[in-house]
N, C-alpha and C positions, 0 to 999 in steps of 0.2 A: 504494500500500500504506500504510493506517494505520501508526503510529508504533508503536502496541502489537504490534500484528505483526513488524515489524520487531525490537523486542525479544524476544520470547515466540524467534524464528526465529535471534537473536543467542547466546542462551543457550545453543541446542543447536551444538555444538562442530561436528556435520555438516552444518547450514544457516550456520555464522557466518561463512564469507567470502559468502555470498550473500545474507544479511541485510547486512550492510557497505557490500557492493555498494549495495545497493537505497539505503542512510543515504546514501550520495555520492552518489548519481543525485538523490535526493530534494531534499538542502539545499547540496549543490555551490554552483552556480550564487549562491542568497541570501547565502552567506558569503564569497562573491568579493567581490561585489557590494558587501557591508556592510565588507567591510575594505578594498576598493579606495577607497570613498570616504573611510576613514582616512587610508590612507597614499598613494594617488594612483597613486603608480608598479604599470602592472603587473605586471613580475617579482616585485617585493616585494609585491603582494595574491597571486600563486599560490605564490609562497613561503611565506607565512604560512597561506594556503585550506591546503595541503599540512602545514603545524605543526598547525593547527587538524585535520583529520583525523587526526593523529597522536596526539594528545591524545584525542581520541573514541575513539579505539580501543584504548589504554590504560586508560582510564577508565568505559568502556560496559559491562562488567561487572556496577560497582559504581553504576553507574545508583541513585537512589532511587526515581525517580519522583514525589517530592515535587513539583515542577517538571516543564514537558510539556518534552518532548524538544526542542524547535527551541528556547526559550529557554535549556536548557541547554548548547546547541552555541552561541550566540548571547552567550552568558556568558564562555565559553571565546574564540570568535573576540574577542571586545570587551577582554578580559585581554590577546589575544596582539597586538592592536594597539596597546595602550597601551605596552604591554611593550617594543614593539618601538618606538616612536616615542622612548618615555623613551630606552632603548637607543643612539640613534642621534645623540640630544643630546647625549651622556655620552660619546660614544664619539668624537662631532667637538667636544665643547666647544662645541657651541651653543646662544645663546639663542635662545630660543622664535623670534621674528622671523626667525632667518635659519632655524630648517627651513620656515616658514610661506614664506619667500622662495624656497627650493629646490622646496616643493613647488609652490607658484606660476607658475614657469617649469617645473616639468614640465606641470601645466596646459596653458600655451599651448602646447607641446609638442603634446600628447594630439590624433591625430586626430578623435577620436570629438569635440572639443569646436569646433574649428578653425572658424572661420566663424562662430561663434553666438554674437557680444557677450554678450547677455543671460547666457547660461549663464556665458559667461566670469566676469563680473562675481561672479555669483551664489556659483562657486566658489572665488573669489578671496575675497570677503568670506566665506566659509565659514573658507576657510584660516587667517584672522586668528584665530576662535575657540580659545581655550584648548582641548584636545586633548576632556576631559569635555564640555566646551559642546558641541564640536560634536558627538562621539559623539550627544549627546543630540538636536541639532538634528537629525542624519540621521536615527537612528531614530523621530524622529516627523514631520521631513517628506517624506521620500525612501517608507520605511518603511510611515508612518501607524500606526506602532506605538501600541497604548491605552498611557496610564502607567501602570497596573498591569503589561503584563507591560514596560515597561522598567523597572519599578524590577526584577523577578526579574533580569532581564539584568543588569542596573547594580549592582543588592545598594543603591542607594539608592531613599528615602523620593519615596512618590508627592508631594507639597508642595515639595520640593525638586528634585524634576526640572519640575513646574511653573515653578517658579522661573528654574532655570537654561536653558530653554526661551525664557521671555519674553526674558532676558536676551538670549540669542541672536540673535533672530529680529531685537530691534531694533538688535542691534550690528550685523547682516547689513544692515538698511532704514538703515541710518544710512552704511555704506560705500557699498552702492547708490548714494544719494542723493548722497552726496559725489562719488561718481566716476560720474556720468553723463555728462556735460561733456568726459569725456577723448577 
């Protein structure tokens, strides 16, 4: 079901739990996804998929449509990870390194990762990246997000997530490199 559909079916008060429905079947699964690679832990990506629909559903109303619909659920999820990462600094008194070291060993933790250096590596140097970096790094290589719509997502400048992209990519090739040998 198109997106507009889904709105048009949202508005009417006797299709809106089944419009809803149709919104969580549709982008479920991509906002897991996009904030499991956040914040690593799964409880805490379906805790927060689950914030993130709670939000959509509060706010879907008032929809503009200035903005397509997945990037404005994708705006919302990318706040509520931020949100939630800042959160958890504040909340243990850590600096940046030790959540990047917590989520690190949830990492090797992670079945789905278990056995696959490469990956290992990959998301290990991901985890070093400043929180925005990497936001930025997943949605354009996990993602292949164009930067037009991450800047809607991000609320920042296509030249600027350029930017912070290259940046990325070579902090990532520069950890790689350094840790091949281990």
């Amino acid at each position: 079901m198109e997106d507009h559909e889904i709105l048009t079916k949202f508005q009417d008060p006797a299709s809106r739990n089944l419009a809803f429905n149709q919104l969580v079947r549709k982008y479920q699964s991509k906002v897991y996804w996009h904030v499991r690679k956040m914040v690593v832990d799964h409880d805490d990506a379906d805790d927060l998929t689950q914030d993130v629909f709670v939000k959509v559903w509060k706010h879907l109303e008032n929809f503009r449509q200035d903005a397509q619909l997945f990037t404005w659920i994708y705006r919302i999820a990318t706040n509520e990870c931020l949100n939630f990462l800042s959160s958890k600094r504040r909340k243990f008194l850590l600096p940046l390194t030790d959540v990047g070291a917590e989520l690190a060993a949830k990492i090797e933790a992670d079945p789905a990762i278990a056995g696959d250096e490469i990956e290992l590596k990959l998301q290990k140097a991901i985890l070093r990246l400043p929180d925005k970096q990497r936001l930025v790094f997943n949605l354009r290589y996990y993602d292949e997000m164009p930067y037009e719509q991450m800047a809607e997502v991000t609320g920042t400048s296509v030249g600027a997530l350029k930017a912070s992209y290259h940046h990325a990519v070579k902090k990532v090739e520069e950890y790689v490199t350094r840790n091949t040998d281990e």
